[in-house]
C-alpha positions in Angstrom: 118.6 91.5 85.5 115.4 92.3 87.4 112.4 92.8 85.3 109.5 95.3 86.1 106.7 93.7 84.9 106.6 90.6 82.5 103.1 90.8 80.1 104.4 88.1 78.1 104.7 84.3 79.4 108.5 84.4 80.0 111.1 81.6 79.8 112.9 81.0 83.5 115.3 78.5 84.0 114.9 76.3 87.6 118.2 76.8 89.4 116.7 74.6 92.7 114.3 72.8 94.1 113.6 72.3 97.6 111.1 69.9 99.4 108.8 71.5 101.9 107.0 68.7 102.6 104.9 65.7 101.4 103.2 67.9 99.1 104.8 71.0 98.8 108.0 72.3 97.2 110.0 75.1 96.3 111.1 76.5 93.4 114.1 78.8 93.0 114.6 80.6 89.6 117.2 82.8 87.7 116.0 85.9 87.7 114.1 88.7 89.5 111.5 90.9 89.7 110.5 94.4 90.9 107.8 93.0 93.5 106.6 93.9 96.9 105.3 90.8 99.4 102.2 89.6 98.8 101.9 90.3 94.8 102.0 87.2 92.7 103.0 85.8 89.4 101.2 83.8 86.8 103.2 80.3 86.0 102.5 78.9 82.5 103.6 75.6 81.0 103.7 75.5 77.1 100.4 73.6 75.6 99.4 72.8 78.9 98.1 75.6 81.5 98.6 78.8 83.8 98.1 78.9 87.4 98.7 81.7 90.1 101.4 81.7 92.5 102.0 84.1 95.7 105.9 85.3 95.2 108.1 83.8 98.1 110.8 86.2 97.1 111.2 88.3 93.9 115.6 88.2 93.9 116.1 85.5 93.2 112.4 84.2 92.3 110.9 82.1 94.4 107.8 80.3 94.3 106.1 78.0 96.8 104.0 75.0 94.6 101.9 72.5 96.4 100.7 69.6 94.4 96.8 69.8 94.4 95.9 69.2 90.6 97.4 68.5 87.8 99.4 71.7 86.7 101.1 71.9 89.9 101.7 67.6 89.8 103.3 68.9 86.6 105.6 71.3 88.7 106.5 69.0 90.6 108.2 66.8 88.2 110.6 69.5 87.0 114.2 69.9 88.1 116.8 72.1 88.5 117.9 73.2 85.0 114.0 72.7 83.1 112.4 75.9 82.7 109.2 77.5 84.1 107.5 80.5 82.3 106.2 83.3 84.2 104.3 86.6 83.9 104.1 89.3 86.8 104.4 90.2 88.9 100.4 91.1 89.5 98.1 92.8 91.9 98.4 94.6 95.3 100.9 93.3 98.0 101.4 94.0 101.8 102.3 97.7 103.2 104.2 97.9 106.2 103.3 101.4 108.1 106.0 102.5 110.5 103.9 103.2 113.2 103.2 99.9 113.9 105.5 98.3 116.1 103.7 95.1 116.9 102.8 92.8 114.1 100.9 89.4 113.7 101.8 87.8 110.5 99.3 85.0 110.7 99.8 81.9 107.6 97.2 79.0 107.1 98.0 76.1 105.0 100.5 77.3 102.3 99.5 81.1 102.9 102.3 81.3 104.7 104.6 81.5 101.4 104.1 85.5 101.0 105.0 86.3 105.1 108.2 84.7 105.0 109.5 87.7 102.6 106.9 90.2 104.5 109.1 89.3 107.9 112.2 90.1 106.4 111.2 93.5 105.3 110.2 94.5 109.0 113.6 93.8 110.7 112.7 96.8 113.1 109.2 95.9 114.4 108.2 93.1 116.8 106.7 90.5 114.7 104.6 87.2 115.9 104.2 85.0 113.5 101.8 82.1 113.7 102.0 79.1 111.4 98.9 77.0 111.1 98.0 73.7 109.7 95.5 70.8 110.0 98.5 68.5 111.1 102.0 68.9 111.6 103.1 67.4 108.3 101.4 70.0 106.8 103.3 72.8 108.8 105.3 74.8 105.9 108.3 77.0 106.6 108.5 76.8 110.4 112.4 75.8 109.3 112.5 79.0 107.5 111.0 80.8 110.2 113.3 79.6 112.5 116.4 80.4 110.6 114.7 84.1 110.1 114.4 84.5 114.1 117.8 83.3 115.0 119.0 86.4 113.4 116.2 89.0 114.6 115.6 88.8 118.5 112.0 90.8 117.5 110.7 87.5 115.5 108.4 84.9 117.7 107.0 82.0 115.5 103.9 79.8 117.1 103.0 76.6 115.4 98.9 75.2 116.0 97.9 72.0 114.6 93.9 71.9 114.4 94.5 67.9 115.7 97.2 69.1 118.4 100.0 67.0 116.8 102.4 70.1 117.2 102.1 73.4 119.0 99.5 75.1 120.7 96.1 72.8 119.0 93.7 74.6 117.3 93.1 77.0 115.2 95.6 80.0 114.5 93.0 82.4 116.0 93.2 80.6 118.7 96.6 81.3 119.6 95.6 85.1 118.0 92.9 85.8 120.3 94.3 86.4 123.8 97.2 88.3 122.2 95.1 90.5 120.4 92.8 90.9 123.7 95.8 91.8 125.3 96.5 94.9 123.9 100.0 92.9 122.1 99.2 93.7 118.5 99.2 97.0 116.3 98.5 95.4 112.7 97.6 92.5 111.7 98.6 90.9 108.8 97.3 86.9 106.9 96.9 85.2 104.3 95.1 81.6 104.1 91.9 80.0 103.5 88.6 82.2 103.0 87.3 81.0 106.4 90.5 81.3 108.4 90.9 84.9 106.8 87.2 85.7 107.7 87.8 84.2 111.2 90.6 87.1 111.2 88.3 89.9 109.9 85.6 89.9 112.5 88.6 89.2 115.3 90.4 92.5 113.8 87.1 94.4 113.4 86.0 93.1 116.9 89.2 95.0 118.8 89.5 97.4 116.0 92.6 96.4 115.0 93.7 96.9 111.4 94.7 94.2 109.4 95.3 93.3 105.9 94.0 90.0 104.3 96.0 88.3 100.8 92.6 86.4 99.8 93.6 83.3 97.8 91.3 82.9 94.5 91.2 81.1 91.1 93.0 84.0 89.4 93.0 82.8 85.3 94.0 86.2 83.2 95.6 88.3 86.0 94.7 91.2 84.6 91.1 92.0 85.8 89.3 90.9 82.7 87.5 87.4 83.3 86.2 88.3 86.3 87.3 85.0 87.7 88.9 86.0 91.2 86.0 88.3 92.1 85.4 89.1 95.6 83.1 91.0 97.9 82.4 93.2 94.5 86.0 93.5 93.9 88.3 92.2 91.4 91.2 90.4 93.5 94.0 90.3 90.7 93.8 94.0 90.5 92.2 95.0 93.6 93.9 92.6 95.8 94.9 89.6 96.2 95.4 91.9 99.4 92.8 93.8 100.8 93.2 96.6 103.7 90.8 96.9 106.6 91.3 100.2 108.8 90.6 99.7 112.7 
């Protein structure tokens, strides 16, 4: 059964888990949701905490977890058959307009968990999708990306490594750049760290290329009323996490 919208912390039971990397694995659950890429889901464990988490895929639910504190260390101990409660799906997701025919779908870090769905739902349009990390153990999904491309000939994925141990070295603007100089992209769409996506804004708003932005934040009620996840005088479990920027 796929469920609309969950306001209640709901019981889901872990049917696998799958390890990214050193840090970083992937949940797969037993239900779904009505979602759209880019909206994202509030994980609670019973008597211990909630956390926010982009949606990797909504049928069956998936959700990317990297271990950086203690609720997700407490993820990462659970197997297939425990049970994670969710409520969600929350806030604004990517919008694909059909006029664009050439899309960047650029992923820092572990923002890259919300483009692997957004590629799938733009079978039609040439899409580059650039992967970025500090190293290349911390490259996520390029094995998912891969898998994606060998059954779309419009899907190109580019690795950078900011210390050049896979790919082109750098940052992922600067693979970006001469692409988007070249007149090679219609829409641009990210999500990652605050600097990598501000890095993005002024390159969009430099060629006046439109471009939407999943802004990551420390989202605690999910339902605009802490004020926690403000941004730029806007709320980003309601407002966002993604945010729109016309050309």
């Amino acid at each position: 059964m796929s469920h609309s919208r969950l306001t209640l912390p709901t019981p889901f039971t872990i049917r696998a888990v799958q390890t990214d990397n050193y840090r970083t694995k992937t949940f797969v659950l037993d239900g779904a949701l009505e979602a759209v890429p880019g909206q994202f889901v509030m994980a609670w464990l019973p008597r211990f905490d909630e956390k926010p988490f982009s949606l990797v895929n909504a049928d069956p639910i998936t959700l990317m977890i990297t271990d950086v504190g203690p609720f997700s260390h407490l993820v990462h101990q659970l197997q297939p058959d425990d049970r994670l409660w969710l409520r969600g799906p929350f806030g604004h997701g990517f919008t694909l307009d059909p006029a664009h025919r050439h899309l960047a779908l650029v992923g820092g870090g572990y923002g890259v968990a919300p483009l692997l769905w957004l590629a799938r739902t733009a079978p039609n349009a040439q899409c580059t999708v650039i992967v970025g990390a500090r190293t290349a153990a911390d490259l996520l999904y390029l094995d998912r990306f891969a898998a994606l491309a060998a059954q779309s000939p419009h899907l190109e994925i580019i690795a950078t490594t900011e210390d050049a141990s896979h790919g082109v070295p750098g940052r992922v603007t600067d693979a970006l750049a001469p692409r988007v100089a070249a007149g090679e992209v219609d829409a641009l769409y990210a999500c990652g760290p605050h600097g990598m996506l501000a890095a993005l804004q002024t390159l969009a708003a430099t060629h006046h290329l439109p471009c939407q932005l999943s802004w990551e934040a420390y989202m605690r009620c999910g339902i605009g009323i802490c004020g926690a996840c403000e941004h730029d005088g806007r709320v980003l479990c309601l407002d966002g996490p993604v945010l729109a920027y016309a050309a």
